[in-house]
N, CA, C and O of each residue as an XYZ file, in Angstrom:
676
protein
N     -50.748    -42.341    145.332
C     -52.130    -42.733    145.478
C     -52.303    -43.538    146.765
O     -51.496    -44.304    147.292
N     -53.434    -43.223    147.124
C     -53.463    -44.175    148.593
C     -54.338    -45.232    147.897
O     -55.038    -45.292    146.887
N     -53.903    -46.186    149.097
C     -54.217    -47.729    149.109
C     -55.918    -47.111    148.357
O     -56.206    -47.097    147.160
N     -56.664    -46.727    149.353
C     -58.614    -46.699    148.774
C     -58.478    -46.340    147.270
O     -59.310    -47.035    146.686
N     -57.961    -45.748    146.585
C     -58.053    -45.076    145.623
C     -57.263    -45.877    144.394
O     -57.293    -45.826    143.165
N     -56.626    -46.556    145.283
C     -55.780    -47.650    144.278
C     -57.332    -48.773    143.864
O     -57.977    -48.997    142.840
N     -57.405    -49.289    145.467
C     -58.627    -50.525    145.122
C     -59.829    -49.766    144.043
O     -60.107    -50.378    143.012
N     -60.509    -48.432    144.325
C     -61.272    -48.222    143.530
C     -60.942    -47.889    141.899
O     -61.675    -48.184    140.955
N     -59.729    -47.245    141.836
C     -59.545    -47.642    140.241
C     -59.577    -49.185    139.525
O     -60.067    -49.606    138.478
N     -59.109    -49.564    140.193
C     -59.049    -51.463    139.724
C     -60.731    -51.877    139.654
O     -61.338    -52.463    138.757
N     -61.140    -51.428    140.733
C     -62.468    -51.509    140.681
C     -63.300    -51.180    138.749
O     -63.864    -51.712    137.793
N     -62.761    -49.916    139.304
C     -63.609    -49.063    138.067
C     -62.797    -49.842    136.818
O     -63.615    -50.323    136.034
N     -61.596    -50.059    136.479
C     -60.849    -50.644    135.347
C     -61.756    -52.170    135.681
O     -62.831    -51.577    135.590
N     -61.997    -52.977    135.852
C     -62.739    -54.116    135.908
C     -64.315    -54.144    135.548
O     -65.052    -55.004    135.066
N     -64.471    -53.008    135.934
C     -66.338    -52.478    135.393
C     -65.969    -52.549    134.348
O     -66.147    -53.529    133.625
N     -65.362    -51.506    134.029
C     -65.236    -51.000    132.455
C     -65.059    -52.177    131.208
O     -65.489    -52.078    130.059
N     -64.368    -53.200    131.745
C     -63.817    -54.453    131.229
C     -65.122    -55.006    131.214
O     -65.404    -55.416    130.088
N     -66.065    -55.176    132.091
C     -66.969    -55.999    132.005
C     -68.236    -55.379    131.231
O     -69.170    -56.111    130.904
N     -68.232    -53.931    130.936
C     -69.055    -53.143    130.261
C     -69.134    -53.357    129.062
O     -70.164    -53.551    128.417
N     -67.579    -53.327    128.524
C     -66.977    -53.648    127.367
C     -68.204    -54.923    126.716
O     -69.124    -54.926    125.898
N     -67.397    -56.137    127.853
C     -67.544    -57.329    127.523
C     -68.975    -57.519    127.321
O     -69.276    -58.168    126.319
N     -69.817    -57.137    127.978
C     -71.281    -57.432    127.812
C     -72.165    -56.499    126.391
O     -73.071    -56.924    125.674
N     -71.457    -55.077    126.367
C     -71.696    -54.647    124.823
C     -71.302    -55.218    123.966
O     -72.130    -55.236    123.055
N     -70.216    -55.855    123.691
C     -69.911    -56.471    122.572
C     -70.483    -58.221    122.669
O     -69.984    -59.031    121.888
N     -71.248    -58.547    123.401
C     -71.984    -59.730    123.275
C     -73.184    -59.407    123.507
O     -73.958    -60.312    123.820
N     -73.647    -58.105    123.423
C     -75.005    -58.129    122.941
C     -74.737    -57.401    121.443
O     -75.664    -57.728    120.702
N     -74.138    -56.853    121.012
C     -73.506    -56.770    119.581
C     -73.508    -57.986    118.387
O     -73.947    -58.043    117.239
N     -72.703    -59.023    119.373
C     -72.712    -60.623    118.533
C     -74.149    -61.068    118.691
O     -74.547    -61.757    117.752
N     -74.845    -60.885    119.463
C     -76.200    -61.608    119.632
C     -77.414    -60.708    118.452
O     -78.498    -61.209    118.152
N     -77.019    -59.582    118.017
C     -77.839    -58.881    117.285
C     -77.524    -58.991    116.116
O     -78.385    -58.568    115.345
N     -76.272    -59.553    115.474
C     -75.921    -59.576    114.492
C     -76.725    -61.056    114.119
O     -77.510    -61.342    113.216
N     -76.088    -61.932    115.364
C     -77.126    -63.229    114.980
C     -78.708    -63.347    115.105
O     -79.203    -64.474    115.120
N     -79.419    -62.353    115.183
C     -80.152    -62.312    115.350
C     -80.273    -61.740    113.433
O     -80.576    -62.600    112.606
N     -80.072    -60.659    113.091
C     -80.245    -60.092    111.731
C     -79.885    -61.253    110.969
O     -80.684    -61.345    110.037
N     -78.865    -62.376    110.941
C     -78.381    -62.787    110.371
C     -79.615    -64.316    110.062
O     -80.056    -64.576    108.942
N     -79.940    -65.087    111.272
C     -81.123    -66.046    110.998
C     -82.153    -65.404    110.610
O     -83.060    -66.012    110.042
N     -82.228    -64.018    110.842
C     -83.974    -63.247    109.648
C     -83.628    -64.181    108.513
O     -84.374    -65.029    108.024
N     -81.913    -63.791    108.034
C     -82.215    -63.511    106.896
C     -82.131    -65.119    106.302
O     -82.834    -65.528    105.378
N     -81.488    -65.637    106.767
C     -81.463    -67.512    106.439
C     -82.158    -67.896    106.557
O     -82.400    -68.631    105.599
N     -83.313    -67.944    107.738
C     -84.195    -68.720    107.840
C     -85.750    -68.125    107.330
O     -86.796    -68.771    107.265
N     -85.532    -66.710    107.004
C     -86.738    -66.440    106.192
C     -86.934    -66.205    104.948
O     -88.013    -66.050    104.377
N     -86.050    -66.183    104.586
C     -85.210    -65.242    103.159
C     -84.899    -66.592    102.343
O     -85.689    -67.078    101.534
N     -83.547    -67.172    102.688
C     -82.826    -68.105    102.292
C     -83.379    -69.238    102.126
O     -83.603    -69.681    100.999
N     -83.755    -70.032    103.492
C     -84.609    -71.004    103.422
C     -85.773    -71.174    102.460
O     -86.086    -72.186    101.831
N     -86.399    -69.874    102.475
C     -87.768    -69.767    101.379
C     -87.611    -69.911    100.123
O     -88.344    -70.529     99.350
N     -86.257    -69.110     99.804
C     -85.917    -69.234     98.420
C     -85.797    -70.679     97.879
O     -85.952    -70.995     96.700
N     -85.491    -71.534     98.930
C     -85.286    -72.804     97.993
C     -86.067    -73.797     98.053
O     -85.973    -74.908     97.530
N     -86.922    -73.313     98.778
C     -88.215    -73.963     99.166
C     -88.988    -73.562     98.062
O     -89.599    -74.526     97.602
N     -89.256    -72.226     97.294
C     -89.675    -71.927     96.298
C     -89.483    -72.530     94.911
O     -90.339    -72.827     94.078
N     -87.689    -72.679     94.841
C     -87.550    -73.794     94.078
C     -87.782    -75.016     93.568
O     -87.820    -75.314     92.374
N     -87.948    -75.774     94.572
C     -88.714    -76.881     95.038
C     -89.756    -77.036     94.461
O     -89.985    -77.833     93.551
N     -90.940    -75.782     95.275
C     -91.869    -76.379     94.994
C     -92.196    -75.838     93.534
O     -93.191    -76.262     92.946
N     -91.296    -74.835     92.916
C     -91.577    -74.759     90.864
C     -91.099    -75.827     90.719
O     -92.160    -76.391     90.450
N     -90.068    -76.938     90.646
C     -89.674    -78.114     90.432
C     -91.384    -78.807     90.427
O     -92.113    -79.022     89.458
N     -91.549    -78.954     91.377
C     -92.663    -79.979     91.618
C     -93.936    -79.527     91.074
O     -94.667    -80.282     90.432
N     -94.221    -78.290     91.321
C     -95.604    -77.947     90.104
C     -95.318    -78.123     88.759
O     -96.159    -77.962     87.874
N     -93.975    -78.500     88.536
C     -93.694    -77.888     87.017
C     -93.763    -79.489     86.475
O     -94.227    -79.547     85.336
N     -93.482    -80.499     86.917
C     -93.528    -82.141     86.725
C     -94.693    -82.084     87.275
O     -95.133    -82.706     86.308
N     -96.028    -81.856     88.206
C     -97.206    -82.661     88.540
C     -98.166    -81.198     87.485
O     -99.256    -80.743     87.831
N     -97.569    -80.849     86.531
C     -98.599    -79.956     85.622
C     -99.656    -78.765     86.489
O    -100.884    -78.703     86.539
N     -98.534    -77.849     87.146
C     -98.935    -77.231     88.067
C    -100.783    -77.621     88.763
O    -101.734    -76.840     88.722
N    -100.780    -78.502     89.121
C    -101.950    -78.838     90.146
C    -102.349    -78.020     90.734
O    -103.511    -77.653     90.562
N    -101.264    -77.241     91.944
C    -101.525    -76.125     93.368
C    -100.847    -75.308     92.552
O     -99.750    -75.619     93.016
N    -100.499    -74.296     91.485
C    -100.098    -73.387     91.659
C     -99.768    -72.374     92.897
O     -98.707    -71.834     93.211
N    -101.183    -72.309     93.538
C    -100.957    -71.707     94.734
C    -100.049    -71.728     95.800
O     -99.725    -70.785     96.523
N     -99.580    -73.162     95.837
C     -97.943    -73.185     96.607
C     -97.038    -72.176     96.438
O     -96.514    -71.347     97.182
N     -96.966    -72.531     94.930
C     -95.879    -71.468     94.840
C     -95.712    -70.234     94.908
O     -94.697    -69.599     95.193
N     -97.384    -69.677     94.469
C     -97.671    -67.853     95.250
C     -97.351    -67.876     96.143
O     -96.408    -67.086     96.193
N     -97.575    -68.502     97.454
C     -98.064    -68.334     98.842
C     -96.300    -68.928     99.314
O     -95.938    -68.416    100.374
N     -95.678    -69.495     98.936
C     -94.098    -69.474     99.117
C     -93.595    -68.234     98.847
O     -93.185    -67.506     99.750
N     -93.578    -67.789     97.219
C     -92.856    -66.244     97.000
C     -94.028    -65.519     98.218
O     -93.614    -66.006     99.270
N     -94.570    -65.120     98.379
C     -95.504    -64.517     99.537
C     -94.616    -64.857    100.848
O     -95.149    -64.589    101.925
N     -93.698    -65.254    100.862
C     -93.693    -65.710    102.447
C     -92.186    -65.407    102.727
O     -91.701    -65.117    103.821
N     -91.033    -65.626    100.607
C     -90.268    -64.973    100.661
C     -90.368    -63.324    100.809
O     -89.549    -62.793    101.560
N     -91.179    -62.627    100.235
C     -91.633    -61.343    100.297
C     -91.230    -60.573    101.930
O     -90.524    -59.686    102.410
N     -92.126    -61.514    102.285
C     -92.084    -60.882    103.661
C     -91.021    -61.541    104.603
O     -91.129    -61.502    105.829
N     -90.216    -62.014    104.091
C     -88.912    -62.377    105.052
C     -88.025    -61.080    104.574
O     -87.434    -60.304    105.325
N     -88.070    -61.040    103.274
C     -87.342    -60.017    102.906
C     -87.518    -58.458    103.457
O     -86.576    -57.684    103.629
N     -88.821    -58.177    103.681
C     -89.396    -57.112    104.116
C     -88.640    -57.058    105.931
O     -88.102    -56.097    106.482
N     -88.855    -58.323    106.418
C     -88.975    -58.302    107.552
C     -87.258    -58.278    107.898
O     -86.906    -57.968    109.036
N     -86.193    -58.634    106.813
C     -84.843    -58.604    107.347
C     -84.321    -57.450    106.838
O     -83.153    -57.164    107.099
N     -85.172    -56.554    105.977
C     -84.373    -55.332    105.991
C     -85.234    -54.154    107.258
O     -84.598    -53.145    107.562
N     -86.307    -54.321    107.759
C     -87.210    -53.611    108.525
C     -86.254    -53.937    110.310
O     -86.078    -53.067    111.163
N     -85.861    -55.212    110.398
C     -85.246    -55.817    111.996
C     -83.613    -54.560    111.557
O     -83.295    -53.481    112.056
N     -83.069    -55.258    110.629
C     -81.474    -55.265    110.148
C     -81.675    -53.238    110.382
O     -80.931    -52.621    111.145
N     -82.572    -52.683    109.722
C     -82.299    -50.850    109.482
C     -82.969    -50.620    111.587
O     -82.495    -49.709    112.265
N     -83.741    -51.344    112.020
C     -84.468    -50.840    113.258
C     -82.752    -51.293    114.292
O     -82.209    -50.400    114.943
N     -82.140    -52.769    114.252
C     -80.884    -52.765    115.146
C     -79.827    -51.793    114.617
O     -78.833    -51.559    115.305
N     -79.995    -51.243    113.475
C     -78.790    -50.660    112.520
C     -77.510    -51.163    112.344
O     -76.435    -50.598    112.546
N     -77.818    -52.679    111.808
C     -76.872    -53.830    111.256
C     -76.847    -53.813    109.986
O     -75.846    -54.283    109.444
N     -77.631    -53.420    109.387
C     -78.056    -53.392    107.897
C     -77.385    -52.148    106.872
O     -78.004    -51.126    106.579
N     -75.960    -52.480    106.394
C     -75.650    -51.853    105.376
C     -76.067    -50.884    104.182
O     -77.021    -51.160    103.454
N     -75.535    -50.087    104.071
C     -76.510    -49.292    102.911
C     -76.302    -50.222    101.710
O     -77.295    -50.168    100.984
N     -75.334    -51.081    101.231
C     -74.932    -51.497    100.096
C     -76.079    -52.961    100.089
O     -76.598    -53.456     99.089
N     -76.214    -53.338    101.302
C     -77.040    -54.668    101.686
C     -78.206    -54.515    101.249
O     -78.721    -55.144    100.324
N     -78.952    -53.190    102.259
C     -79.794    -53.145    101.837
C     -80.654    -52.158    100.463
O     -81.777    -51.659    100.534
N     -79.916    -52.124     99.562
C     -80.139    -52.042     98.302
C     -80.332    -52.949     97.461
O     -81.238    -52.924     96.628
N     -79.155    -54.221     97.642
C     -79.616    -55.444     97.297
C     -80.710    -55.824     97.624
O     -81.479    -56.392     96.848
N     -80.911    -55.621     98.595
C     -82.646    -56.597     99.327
C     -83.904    -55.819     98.669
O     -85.000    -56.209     98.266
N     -83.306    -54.613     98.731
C     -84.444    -53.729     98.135
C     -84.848    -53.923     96.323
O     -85.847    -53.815     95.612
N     -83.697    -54.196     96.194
C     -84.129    -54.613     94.559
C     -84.401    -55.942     94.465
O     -85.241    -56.318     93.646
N     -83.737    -56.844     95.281
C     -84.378    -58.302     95.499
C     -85.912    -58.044     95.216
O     -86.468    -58.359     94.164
N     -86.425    -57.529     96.121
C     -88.146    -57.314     96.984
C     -88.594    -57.103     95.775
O     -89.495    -57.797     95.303
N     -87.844    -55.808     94.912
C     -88.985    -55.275     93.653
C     -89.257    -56.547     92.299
O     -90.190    -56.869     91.564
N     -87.510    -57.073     92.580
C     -87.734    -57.775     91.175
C     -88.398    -59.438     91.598
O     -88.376    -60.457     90.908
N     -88.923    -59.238     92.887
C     -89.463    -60.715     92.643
C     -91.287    -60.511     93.186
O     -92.183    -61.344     93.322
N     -91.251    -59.113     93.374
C     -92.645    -58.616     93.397
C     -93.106    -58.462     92.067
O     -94.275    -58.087     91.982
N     -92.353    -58.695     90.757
C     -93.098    -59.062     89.701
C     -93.832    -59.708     89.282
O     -94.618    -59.440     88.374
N     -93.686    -60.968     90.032
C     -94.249    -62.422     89.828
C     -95.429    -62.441     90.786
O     -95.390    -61.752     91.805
N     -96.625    -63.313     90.455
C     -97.690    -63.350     91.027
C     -97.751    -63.781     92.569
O     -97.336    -64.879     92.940
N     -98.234    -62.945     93.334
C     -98.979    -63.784     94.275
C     -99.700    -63.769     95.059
O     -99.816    -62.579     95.350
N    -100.511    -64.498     95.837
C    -101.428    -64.720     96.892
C    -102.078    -63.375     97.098
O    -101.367    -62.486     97.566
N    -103.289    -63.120     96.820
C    -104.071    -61.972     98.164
C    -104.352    -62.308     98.866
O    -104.533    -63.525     98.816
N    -104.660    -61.602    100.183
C    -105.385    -62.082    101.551
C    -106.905    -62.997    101.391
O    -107.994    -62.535    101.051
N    -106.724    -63.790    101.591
C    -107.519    -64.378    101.527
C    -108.209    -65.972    100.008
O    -108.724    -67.088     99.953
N    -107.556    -64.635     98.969
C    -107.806    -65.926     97.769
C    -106.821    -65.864     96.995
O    -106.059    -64.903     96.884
N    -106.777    -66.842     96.436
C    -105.383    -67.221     95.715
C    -105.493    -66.287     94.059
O    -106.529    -65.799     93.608
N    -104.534    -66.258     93.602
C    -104.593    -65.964     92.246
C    -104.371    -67.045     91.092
O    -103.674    -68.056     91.178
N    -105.109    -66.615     90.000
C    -104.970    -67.721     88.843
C    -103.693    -67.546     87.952
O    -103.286    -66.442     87.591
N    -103.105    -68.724     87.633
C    -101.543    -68.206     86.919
C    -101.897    -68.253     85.474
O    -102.694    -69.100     85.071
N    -101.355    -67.402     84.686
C    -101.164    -68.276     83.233
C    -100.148    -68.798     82.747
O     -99.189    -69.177     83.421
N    -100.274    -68.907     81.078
C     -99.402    -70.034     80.763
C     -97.735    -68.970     81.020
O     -96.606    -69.352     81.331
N     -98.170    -67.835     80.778
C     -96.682    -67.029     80.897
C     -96.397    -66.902     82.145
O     -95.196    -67.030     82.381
N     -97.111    -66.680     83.099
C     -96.316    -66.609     84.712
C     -96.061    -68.060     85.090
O     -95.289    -68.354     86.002
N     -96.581    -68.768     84.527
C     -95.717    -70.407     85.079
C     -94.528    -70.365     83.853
O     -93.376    -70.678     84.151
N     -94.688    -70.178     83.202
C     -93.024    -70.317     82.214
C     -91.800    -69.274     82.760
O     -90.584    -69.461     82.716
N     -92.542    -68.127     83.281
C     -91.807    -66.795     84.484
C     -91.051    -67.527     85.654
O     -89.854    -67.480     85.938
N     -92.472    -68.482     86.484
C     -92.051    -69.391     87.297
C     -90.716    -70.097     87.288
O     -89.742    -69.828     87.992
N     -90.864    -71.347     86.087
C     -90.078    -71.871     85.760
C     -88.860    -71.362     85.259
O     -87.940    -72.176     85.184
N     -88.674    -70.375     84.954
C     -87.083    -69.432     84.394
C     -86.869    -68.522     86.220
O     -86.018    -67.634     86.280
N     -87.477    -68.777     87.181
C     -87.443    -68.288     88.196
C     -86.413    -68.954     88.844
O     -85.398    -68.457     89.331
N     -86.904    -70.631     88.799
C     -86.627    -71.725     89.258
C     -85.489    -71.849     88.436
O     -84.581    -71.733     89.259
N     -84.753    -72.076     86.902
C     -83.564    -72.215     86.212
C     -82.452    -70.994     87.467
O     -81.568    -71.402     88.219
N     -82.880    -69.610     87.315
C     -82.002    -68.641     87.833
C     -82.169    -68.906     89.298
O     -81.258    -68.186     89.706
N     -82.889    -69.631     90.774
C     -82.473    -69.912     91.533
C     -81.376    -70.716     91.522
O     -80.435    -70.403     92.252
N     -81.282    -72.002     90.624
C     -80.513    -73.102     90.779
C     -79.161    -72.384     90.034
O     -78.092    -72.948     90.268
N     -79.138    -71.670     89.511
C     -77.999    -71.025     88.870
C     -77.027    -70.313     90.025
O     -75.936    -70.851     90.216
N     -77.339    -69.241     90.733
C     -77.158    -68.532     92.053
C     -76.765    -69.596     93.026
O     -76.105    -69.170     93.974
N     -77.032    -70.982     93.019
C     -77.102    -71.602     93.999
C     -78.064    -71.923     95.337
O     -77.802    -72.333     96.468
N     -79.065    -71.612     94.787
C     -80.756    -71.569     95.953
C     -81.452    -72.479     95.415
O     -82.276    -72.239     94.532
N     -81.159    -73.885     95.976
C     -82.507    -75.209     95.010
C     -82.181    -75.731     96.064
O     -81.410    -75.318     96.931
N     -82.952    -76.945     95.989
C     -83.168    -77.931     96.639
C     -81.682    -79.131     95.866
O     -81.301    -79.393     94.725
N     -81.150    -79.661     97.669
C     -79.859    -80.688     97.286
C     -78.731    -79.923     96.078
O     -78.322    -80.342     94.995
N     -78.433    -78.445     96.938
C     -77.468    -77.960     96.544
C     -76.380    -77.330     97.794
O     -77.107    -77.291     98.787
N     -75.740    -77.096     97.984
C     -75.383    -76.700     99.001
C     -74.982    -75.397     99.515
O     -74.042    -74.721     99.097
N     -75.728    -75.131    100.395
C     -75.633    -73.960    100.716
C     -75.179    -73.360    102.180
O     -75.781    -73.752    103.179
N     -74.200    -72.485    102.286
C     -73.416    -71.748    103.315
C     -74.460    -71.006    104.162
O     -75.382    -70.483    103.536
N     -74.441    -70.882    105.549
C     -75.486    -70.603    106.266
C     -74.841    -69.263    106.927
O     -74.982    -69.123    108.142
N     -74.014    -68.094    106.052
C     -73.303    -67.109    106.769
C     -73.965    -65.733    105.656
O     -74.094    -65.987    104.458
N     -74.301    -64.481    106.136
C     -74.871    -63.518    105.789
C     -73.863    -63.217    104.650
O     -74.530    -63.221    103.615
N     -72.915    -63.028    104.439
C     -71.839    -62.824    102.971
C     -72.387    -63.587    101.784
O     -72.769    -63.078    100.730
N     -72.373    -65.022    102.126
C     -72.816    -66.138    101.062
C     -74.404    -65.723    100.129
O     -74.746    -65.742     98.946
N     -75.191    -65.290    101.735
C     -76.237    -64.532    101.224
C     -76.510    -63.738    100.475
O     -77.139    -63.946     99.437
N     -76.149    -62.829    100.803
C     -75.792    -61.613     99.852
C     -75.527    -61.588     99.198
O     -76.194    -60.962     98.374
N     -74.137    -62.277     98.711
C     -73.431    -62.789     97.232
C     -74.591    -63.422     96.436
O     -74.754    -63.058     95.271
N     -75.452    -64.395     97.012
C     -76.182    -64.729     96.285
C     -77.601    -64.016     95.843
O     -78.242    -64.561     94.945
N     -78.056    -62.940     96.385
C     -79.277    -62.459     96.510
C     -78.525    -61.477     95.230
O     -79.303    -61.073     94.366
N     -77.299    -61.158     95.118
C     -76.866    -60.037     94.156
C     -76.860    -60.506     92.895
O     -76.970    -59.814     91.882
N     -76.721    -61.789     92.949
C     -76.436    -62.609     91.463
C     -77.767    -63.001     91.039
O     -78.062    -63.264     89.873
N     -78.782    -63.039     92.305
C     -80.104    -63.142     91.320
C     -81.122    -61.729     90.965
O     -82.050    -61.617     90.164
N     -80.631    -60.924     91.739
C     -80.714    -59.308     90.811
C     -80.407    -59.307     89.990
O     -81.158    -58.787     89.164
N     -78.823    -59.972     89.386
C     -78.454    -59.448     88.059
C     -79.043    -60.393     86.939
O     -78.900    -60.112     85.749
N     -79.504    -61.174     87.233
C     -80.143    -62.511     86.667
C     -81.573    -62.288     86.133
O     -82.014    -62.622     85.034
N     -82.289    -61.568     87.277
C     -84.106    -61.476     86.868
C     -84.108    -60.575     86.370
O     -83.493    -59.608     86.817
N     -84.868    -60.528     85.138
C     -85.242    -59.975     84.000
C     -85.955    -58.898     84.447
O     -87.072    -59.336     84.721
N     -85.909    -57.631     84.686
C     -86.996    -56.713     85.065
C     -86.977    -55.329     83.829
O     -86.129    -54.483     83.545
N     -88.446    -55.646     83.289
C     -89.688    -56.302     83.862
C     -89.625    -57.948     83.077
O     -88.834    -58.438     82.270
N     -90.513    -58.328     83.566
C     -90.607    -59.710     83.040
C     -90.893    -59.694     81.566
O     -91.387    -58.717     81.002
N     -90.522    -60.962     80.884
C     -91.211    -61.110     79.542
C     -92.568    -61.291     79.628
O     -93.239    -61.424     78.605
């Protein structure tokens, strides 16, 4: 090989290295990207939901509406981390089956229309409240601790599939 042909393979072996390197860190950046959908819209909500059945359930549901307009907000995190997760194609078939039955079995429970709230009764706040027992069970409440990695997630989104009653009492 002559000397030119030497420098341009090294050349080209050093692209290639750096081709590598920049696909697989936009790879890690998409995964973290699927991965805070799902914590910070998903996860976070869930125990925020908790919460606030805790707190309607001691102030004699006052706002019910909190707590629609929370599951409403889990809804659409959920929607929105299997819609990002299937569009980057990060999203597992096994994952998103979980999420998908997540979505149905907590689209049982009441909530929010555009614009006006809905009225609960005495059985969807007792629904509520056995909502709130099987979050804290799974590990999704408030001052519990929770792992901020997409596995932990999952593990837990599966255990409250097997948990919610579908259809409801």
């Amino acid at each position: 090989m002559s000397k030119k042909r030497k420098v341009l393979f090294r050349i080209s072996i050093g692209l290639n290295i750096l081709l590598v390197a920049i696909v697989a860190w936009g790879f890690i950046k998409i995964n973290f990207v699927k991965e805070q959908v799902f914590i910070t819209e998903v996860q976070s909500n869930l125990v925020e939901l908790e919460g606030l059945i805790a707190h309607q359930s001691v102030d004699h549901w006052s706002e019910p509406n909190l707590v629609t307009t929370e599951l409403g907000d889990v809804l659409n995190g959920i929607w929105l981390g299997m819609t990002t997760g299937e569009q980057l194609g990060t999203l597992s078939k096994s994952d998103k089956e979980i999420l998908e039955h997540l979505y149905s079995k907590l689209s049982q429970y009441p909530t929010d229309e555009l614009y006006s709230f809905i009225d609960l009764t005495e059985e969807d706040k007792q629904n509520f409240e056995g909502l709130r027992k099987t979050l804290r069970e799974v590990g999704l409440g408030l001052n519990i601790s929770i792992s901020n990695n997409m596995d932990s997630f999952i593990s837990k989104a599966k255990a409250l599939n097997e948990k919610i009653e579908s259809p409801l009492n």
